[in-house]
C-alpha positions as CSV (number, residue, x, y, z in Angstrom):
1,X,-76.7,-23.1,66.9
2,X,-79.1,-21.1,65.7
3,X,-77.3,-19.4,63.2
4,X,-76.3,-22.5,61.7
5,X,-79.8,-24.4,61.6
6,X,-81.0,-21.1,59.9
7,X,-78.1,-21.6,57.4
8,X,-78.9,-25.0,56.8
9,X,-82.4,-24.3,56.0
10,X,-81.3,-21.8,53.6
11,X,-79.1,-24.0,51.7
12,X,-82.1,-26.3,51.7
13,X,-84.3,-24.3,50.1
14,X,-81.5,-23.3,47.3
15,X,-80.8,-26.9,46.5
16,X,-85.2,-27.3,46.7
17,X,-85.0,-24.5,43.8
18,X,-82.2,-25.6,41.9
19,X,-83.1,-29.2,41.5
20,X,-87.0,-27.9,40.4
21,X,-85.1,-25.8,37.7
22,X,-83.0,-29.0,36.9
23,X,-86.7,-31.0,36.5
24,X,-88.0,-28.3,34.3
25,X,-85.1,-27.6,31.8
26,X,-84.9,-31.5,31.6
27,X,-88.6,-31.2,30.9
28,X,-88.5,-28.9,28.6
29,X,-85.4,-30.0,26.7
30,X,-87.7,-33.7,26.5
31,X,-90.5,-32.1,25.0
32,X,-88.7,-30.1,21.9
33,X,-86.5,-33.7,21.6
34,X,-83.6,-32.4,21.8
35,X,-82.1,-34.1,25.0
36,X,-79.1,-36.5,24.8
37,X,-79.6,-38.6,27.1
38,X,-83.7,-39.3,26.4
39,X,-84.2,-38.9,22.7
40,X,-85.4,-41.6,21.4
41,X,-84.4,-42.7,17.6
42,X,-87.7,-43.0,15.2
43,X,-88.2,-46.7,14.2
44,X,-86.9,-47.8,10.9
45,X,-89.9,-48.2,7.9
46,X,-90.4,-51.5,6.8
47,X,-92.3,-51.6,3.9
48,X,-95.7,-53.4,3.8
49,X,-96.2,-57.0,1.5
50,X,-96.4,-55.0,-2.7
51,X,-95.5,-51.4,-1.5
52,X,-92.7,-49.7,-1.1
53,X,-93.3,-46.3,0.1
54,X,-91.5,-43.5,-2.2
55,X,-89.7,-40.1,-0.8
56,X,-87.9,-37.9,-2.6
57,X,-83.9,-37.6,-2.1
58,X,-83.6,-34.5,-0.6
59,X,-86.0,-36.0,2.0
60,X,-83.4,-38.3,3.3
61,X,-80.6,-36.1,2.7
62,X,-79.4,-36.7,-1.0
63,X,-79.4,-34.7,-4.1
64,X,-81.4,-35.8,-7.0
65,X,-79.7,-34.0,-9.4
66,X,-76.4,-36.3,-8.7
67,X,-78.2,-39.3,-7.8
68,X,-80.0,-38.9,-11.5
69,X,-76.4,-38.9,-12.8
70,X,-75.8,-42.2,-11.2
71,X,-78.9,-43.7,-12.3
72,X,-78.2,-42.3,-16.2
73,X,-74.7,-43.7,-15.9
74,X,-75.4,-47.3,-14.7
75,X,-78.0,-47.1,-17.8
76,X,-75.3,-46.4,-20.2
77,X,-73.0,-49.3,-19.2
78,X,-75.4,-52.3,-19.8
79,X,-73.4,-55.1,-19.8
80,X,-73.4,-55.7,-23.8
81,X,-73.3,-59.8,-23.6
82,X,-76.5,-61.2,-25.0
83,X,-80.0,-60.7,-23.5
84,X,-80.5,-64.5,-24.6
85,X,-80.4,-66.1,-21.1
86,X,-80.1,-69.8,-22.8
87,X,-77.4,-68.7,-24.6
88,X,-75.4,-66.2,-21.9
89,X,-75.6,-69.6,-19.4
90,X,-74.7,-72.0,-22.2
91,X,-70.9,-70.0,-22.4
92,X,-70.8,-69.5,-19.3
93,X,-72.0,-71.7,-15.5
94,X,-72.7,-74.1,-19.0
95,X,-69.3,-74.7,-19.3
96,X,-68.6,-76.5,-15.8
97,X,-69.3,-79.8,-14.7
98,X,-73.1,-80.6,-14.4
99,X,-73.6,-77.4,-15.8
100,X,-76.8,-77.7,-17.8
101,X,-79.8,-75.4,-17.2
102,X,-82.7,-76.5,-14.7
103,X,-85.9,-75.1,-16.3
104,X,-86.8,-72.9,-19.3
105,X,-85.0,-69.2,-19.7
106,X,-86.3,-66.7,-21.5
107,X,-85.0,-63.3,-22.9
108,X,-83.4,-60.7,-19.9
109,X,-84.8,-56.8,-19.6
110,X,-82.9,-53.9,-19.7
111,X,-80.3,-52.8,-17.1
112,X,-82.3,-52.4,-14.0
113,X,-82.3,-51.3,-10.4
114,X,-83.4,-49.7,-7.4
115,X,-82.0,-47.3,-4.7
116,X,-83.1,-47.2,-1.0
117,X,-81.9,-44.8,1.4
118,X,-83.0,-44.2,5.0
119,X,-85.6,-47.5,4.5
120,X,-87.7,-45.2,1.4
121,X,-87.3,-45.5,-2.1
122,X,-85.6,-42.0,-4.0
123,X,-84.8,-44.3,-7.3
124,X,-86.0,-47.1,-9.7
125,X,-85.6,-47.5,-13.2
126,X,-85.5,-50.0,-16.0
127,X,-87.8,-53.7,-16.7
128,X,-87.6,-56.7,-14.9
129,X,-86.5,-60.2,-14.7
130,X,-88.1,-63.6,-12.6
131,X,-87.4,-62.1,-9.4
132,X,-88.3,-58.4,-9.2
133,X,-85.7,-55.8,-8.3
134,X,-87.9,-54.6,-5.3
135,X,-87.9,-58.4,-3.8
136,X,-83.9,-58.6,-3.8
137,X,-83.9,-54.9,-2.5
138,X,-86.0,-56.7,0.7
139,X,-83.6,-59.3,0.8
140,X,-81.3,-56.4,1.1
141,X,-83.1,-54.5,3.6
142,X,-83.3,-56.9,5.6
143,X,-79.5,-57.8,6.2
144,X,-79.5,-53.6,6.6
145,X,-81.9,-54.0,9.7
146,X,-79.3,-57.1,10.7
147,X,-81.6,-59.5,10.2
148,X,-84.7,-58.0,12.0
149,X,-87.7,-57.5,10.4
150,X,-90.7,-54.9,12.7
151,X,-90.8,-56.9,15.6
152,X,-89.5,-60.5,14.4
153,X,-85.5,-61.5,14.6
154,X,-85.6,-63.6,11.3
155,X,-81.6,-63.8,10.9
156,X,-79.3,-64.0,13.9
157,X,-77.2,-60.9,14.4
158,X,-74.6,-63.4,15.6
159,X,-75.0,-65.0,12.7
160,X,-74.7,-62.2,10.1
161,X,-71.3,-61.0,12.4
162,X,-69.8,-64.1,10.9
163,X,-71.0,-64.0,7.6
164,X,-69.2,-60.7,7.5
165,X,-66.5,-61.5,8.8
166,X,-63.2,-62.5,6.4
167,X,-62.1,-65.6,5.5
168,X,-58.4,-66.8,5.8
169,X,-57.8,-67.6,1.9
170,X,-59.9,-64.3,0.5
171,X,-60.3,-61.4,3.1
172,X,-62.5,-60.2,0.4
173,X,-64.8,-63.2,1.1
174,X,-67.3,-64.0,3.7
175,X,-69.9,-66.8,4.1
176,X,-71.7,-67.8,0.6
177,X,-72.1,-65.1,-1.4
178,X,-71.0,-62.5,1.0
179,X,-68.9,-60.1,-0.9
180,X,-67.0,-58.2,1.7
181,X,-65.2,-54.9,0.8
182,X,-62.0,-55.2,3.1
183,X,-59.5,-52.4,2.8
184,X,-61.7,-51.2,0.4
185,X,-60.5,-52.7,-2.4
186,X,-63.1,-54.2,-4.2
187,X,-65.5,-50.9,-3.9
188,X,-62.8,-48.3,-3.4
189,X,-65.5,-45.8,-3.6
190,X,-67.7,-46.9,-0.6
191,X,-67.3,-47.9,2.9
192,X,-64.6,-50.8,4.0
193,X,-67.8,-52.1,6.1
194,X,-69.9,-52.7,3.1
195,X,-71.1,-56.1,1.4
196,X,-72.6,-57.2,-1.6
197,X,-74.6,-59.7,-2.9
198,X,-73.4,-60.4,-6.6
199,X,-75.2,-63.1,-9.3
200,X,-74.0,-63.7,-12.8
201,X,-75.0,-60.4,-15.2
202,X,-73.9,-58.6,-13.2
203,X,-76.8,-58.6,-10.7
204,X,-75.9,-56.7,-7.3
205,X,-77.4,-56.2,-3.8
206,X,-75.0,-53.4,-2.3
207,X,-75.5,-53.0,1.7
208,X,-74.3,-50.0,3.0
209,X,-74.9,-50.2,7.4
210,X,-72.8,-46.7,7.7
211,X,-75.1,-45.0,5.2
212,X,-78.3,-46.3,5.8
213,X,-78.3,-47.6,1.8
214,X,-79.3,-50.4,0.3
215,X,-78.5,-50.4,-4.0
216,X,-80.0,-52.7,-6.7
217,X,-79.0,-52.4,-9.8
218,X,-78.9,-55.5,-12.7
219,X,-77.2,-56.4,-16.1
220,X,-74.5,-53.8,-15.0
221,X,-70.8,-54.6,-16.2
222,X,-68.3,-55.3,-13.0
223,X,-65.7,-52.4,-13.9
224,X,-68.8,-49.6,-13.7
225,X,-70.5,-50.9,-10.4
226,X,-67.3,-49.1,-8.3
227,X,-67.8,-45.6,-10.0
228,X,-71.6,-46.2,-9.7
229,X,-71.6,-46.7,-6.2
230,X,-69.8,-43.8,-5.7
231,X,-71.7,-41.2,-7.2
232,X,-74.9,-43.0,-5.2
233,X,-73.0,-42.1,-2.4
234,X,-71.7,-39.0,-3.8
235,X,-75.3,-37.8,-4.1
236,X,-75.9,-37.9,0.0
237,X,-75.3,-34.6,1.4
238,X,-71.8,-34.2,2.6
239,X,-72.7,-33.9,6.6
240,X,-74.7,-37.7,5.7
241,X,-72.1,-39.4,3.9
242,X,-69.9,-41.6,5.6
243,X,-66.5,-43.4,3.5
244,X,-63.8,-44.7,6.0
Protein backbone atom coordinates (compact mmCIF):
# COMPACT_ATOMS: atom_id res chain seq x y z
CA UNK A 1 0.00 0.00 0.00
CA UNK A 2 2.67 2.00 0.57
CA UNK A 3 4.44 1.47 -2.45
CA UNK A 4 1.52 2.35 -4.43
CA UNK A 5 0.33 5.72 -2.55
CA UNK A 6 4.07 6.69 -3.08
CA UNK A 7 3.62 5.94 -6.74
CA UNK A 8 0.52 7.81 -6.96
CA UNK A 9 2.04 10.87 -5.53
CA UNK A 10 4.71 10.61 -8.02
CA UNK A 11 2.53 10.54 -10.92
CA UNK A 12 0.90 13.45 -9.23
CA UNK A 13 3.54 15.65 -9.18
CA UNK A 14 4.46 14.67 -13.01
CA UNK A 15 1.09 15.51 -14.32
CA UNK A 16 1.45 19.00 -11.54
CA UNK A 17 4.67 19.70 -13.86
CA UNK A 18 3.46 18.81 -17.06
CA UNK A 19 0.22 20.70 -17.09
CA UNK A 20 2.40 24.06 -15.65
CA UNK A 21 4.63 23.56 -18.75
CA UNK A 22 1.35 23.20 -20.84
CA UNK A 23 0.17 26.77 -19.05
CA UNK A 24 3.43 28.38 -19.94
CA UNK A 25 3.99 27.27 -23.60
CA UNK A 26 0.28 28.28 -24.08
CA UNK A 27 1.38 31.49 -22.50
CA UNK A 28 4.05 32.06 -24.24
CA UNK A 29 2.73 31.00 -27.70
CA UNK A 30 -0.30 33.87 -26.65
CA UNK A 31 2.05 36.54 -26.16
CA UNK A 32 4.19 36.33 -29.61
CA UNK A 33 0.38 35.64 -31.34
CA UNK A 34 1.06 32.90 -32.83
CA UNK A 35 -1.42 30.39 -31.18
CA UNK A 36 -4.24 28.82 -33.30
CA UNK A 37 -6.67 28.44 -31.21
CA UNK A 38 -6.45 32.24 -29.41
CA UNK A 39 -5.25 34.63 -32.07
CA UNK A 40 -7.39 37.03 -32.60
CA UNK A 41 -7.86 38.59 -36.24
CA UNK A 42 -7.06 42.60 -36.30
CA UNK A 43 -10.39 44.53 -37.00
CA UNK A 44 -11.00 45.63 -40.48
CA UNK A 45 -10.26 49.81 -41.16
CA UNK A 46 -13.16 51.65 -41.90
CA UNK A 47 -12.30 54.81 -43.15
CA UNK A 48 -13.48 58.05 -41.32
CA UNK A 49 -16.36 60.60 -43.06
CA UNK A 50 -13.65 62.58 -46.31
CA UNK A 51 -10.57 60.30 -45.60
CA UNK A 52 -9.46 57.37 -46.91
CA UNK A 53 -6.29 56.28 -45.37
CA UNK A 54 -3.48 55.41 -48.13
CA UNK A 55 -0.84 52.36 -47.88
CA UNK A 56 1.27 51.36 -50.29
CA UNK A 57 0.73 47.88 -52.19
CA UNK A 58 3.40 45.96 -51.09
CA UNK A 59 1.87 46.75 -47.61
CA UNK A 60 -1.06 44.68 -48.21
CA UNK A 61 0.67 42.20 -50.23
CA UNK A 62 0.60 43.47 -53.89
CA UNK A 63 3.11 44.69 -56.34
CA UNK A 64 3.02 48.14 -57.50
CA UNK A 65 4.89 47.65 -60.42
CA UNK A 66 1.91 45.26 -61.88
CA UNK A 67 -0.78 46.96 -60.26
CA UNK A 68 0.60 50.35 -62.21
CA UNK A 69 0.19 48.25 -65.34
CA UNK A 70 -3.41 47.72 -64.59
CA UNK A 71 -4.01 51.21 -63.68
CA UNK A 72 -2.10 52.41 -67.19
CA UNK A 73 -4.10 49.87 -69.03
CA UNK A 74 -7.69 50.73 -67.84
CA UNK A 75 -6.45 54.43 -68.83
CA UNK A 76 -5.78 53.48 -72.39
CA UNK A 77 -9.18 51.90 -73.05
CA UNK A 78 -11.51 54.84 -72.30
CA UNK A 79 -14.61 54.00 -73.63
CA UNK A 80 -14.39 56.36 -76.82
CA UNK A 81 -18.35 57.27 -76.97
CA UNK A 82 -18.90 60.97 -76.32
CA UNK A 83 -18.02 62.77 -72.98
CA UNK A 84 -21.41 64.79 -73.77
CA UNK A 85 -23.61 63.11 -71.12
CA UNK A 86 -26.98 64.80 -72.81
CA UNK A 87 -26.03 63.40 -75.78
CA UNK A 88 -24.50 59.64 -74.71
CA UNK A 89 -28.18 59.35 -72.74
CA UNK A 90 -30.17 60.78 -75.61
CA UNK A 91 -28.91 57.36 -77.91
CA UNK A 92 -29.04 55.40 -75.44
CA UNK A 93 -31.71 54.85 -71.84
CA UNK A 94 -33.12 57.97 -74.34
CA UNK A 95 -34.33 55.67 -76.64
CA UNK A 96 -36.84 53.54 -74.26
CA UNK A 97 -40.16 54.44 -73.18
CA UNK A 98 -40.22 57.42 -70.76
CA UNK A 99 -36.76 57.79 -71.38
CA UNK A 100 -36.12 61.51 -71.16
CA UNK A 101 -33.47 62.88 -68.79
CA UNK A 102 -34.53 64.13 -65.06
CA UNK A 103 -32.27 67.13 -64.48
CA UNK A 104 -29.42 68.97 -66.22
CA UNK A 105 -26.10 66.81 -67.37
CA UNK A 106 -23.09 68.15 -67.94
CA UNK A 107 -19.71 67.02 -69.62
CA UNK A 108 -18.11 63.42 -68.01
CA UNK A 109 -14.15 63.37 -66.81
CA UNK A 110 -11.73 61.19 -67.87
CA UNK A 111 -11.65 57.39 -67.22
CA UNK A 112 -11.45 57.05 -63.54
CA UNK A 113 -11.07 54.82 -60.54
CA UNK A 114 -9.93 53.60 -57.42
CA UNK A 115 -8.38 50.36 -55.95
CA UNK A 116 -8.81 49.06 -52.30
CA UNK A 117 -7.27 46.19 -50.94
CA UNK A 118 -7.18 44.92 -47.31
CA UNK A 119 -9.73 48.12 -46.41
CA UNK A 120 -6.53 50.85 -47.52
CA UNK A 121 -6.20 52.62 -50.66
CA UNK A 122 -2.77 51.41 -52.94
CA UNK A 123 -4.52 53.15 -56.22
CA UNK A 124 -6.50 56.19 -57.64
CA UNK A 125 -6.32 57.94 -60.70
CA UNK A 126 -8.19 60.11 -63.15
CA UNK A 127 -11.15 63.31 -62.56
CA UNK A 128 -14.46 62.85 -61.35
CA UNK A 129 -18.11 62.86 -62.00
CA UNK A 130 -21.51 63.82 -59.56
CA UNK A 131 -20.77 61.08 -57.33
CA UNK A 132 -17.11 60.69 -56.41
CA UNK A 133 -15.25 57.44 -57.10
CA UNK A 134 -14.27 57.24 -53.35
CA UNK A 135 -18.24 57.33 -52.30
CA UNK A 136 -19.12 54.33 -54.67
CA UNK A 137 -15.80 52.58 -53.41
CA UNK A 138 -17.83 52.98 -49.71
CA UNK A 139 -20.80 51.67 -51.17
CA UNK A 140 -18.48 48.98 -52.13
CA UNK A 141 -16.78 48.50 -48.98
CA UNK A 142 -19.45 48.14 -47.36
CA UNK A 143 -21.10 45.02 -49.13
CA UNK A 144 -17.16 43.72 -48.56
CA UNK A 145 -17.73 44.00 -44.75
CA UNK A 146 -21.38 42.24 -45.58
CA UNK A 147 -23.19 44.89 -44.74
CA UNK A 148 -21.46 45.91 -41.42
CA UNK A 149 -20.15 49.13 -40.91
CA UNK A 150 -17.57 49.50 -37.21
CA UNK A 151 -20.02 48.52 -34.87
CA UNK A 152 -23.44 49.07 -36.80
CA UNK A 153 -25.18 46.01 -39.04
CA UNK A 154 -26.55 48.56 -41.75
CA UNK A 155 -27.44 45.66 -44.39
CA UNK A 156 -28.63 42.21 -43.36
CA UNK A 157 -26.16 39.46 -44.08
CA UNK A 158 -29.23 37.37 -44.71
CA UNK A 159 -30.17 39.75 -46.97
CA UNK A 160 -27.02 40.21 -49.09
CA UNK A 161 -26.93 35.98 -49.18
CA UNK A 162 -29.84 36.38 -51.35
CA UNK A 163 -28.96 39.17 -53.34
CA UNK A 164 -26.00 36.99 -54.30
CA UNK A 165 -27.61 34.29 -54.90
CA UNK A 166 -28.69 33.35 -58.80
CA UNK A 167 -31.65 33.76 -60.39
CA UNK A 168 -33.59 30.98 -62.34
CA UNK A 169 -33.74 32.88 -65.86
CA UNK A 170 -29.84 34.44 -65.59
CA UNK A 171 -27.47 32.56 -63.13
CA UNK A 172 -25.37 35.53 -63.93
CA UNK A 173 -27.98 37.67 -62.22
CA UNK A 174 -28.79 38.41 -58.68
CA UNK A 175 -31.12 40.96 -56.97
CA UNK A 176 -31.12 44.60 -58.77
CA UNK A 177 -28.03 45.34 -60.04
CA UNK A 178 -26.20 42.48 -58.58
CA UNK A 179 -23.91 41.21 -61.25
CA UNK A 180 -22.92 37.78 -60.11
CA UNK A 181 -19.92 36.00 -61.75
CA UNK A 182 -21.20 32.27 -61.85
CA UNK A 183 -18.94 29.78 -63.37
CA UNK A 184 -16.83 32.52 -63.92
CA UNK A 185 -18.01 33.51 -66.95
CA UNK A 186 -18.61 37.00 -67.03
CA UNK A 187 -15.02 37.83 -65.14
CA UNK A 188 -13.14 34.75 -66.18
CA UNK A 189 -10.21 36.33 -64.66
CA UNK A 190 -11.43 36.71 -61.01
CA UNK A 191 -13.21 34.65 -58.44
CA UNK A 192 -16.72 32.67 -59.33
CA UNK A 193 -17.76 34.44 -55.81
CA UNK A 194 -17.32 37.87 -57.07
CA UNK A 195 -20.10 40.60 -57.87
CA UNK A 196 -20.27 43.83 -59.46
CA UNK A 197 -22.06 46.81 -59.48
CA UNK A 198 -22.30 48.04 -63.26
CA UNK A 199 -24.02 51.67 -64.47
CA UNK A 200 -24.16 52.81 -68.05
CA UNK A 201 -20.29 54.10 -69.20
CA UNK A 202 -19.17 51.67 -68.19
CA UNK A 203 -19.07 52.55 -64.41
CA UNK A 204 -18.07 49.44 -62.11
CA UNK A 205 -17.98 48.49 -58.37
CA UNK A 206 -16.06 45.07 -58.44
CA UNK A 207 -16.31 43.17 -54.88
CA UNK A 208 -13.87 40.71 -54.35
CA UNK A 209 -14.87 38.70 -50.48
CA UNK A 210 -11.94 36.08 -51.30
CA UNK A 211 -9.34 38.79 -51.83
CA UNK A 212 -10.21 41.34 -49.62
CA UNK A 213 -10.61 43.88 -52.89
CA UNK A 214 -12.86 46.22 -53.71
CA UNK A 215 -12.15 47.94 -57.60
CA UNK A 216 -13.64 51.31 -58.98
CA UNK A 217 -12.94 52.15 -62.13
CA UNK A 218 -15.35 54.54 -64.66
CA UNK A 219 -15.90 55.28 -68.42
CA UNK A 220 -14.09 51.86 -69.02
CA UNK A 221 -15.22 49.80 -72.19
CA UNK A 222 -17.00 46.24 -71.09
CA UNK A 223 -14.51 43.92 -73.22
CA UNK A 224 -11.33 45.58 -71.03
CA UNK A 225 -12.86 45.34 -67.50
CA UNK A 226 -12.12 41.21 -67.53
CA UNK A 227 -8.32 41.70 -68.48
CA UNK A 228 -8.35 44.61 -66.01
CA UNK A 229 -9.47 42.83 -63.21
CA UNK A 230 -7.11 40.31 -63.74
CA UNK A 231 -3.90 41.98 -63.67
CA UNK A 232 -5.47 43.88 -60.33
CA UNK A 233 -5.51 40.59 -59.13
CA UNK A 234 -2.48 39.52 -60.80
CA UNK A 235 -0.56 42.26 -58.93
CA UNK A 236 -1.43 40.42 -55.27
CA UNK A 237 1.42 38.31 -54.28
CA UNK A 238 0.97 34.81 -55.34
CA UNK A 239 0.61 33.20 -51.60
CA UNK A 240 -2.51 36.26 -51.34
CA UNK A 241 -4.24 35.66 -54.38
CA UNK A 242 -7.10 33.57 -54.44
CA UNK A 243 -9.09 32.52 -58.19
CA UNK A 244 -11.34 29.40 -57.89
Amino acid sequence: MKKRATKEATMQRLMLRTGTSIIAVVAVLASLQILPAGRQEASPYFPPRHEWARKNPEEVGMNSALLQKAVEFSIARENPETKDLALALATSFGREPFGDAIGPTRERGALNGLIICKGYLVADWGGGMFIDAHDMARFGYLFLRNGRWRDRQIVSEEWIKMARTPGPANRNYGYMNWFLNTDQKPLPAAPASSVTFQGNGANIIYIDWDNDVVVVVRWIRNNALNEFIGMVLGSLQPSKLIIE
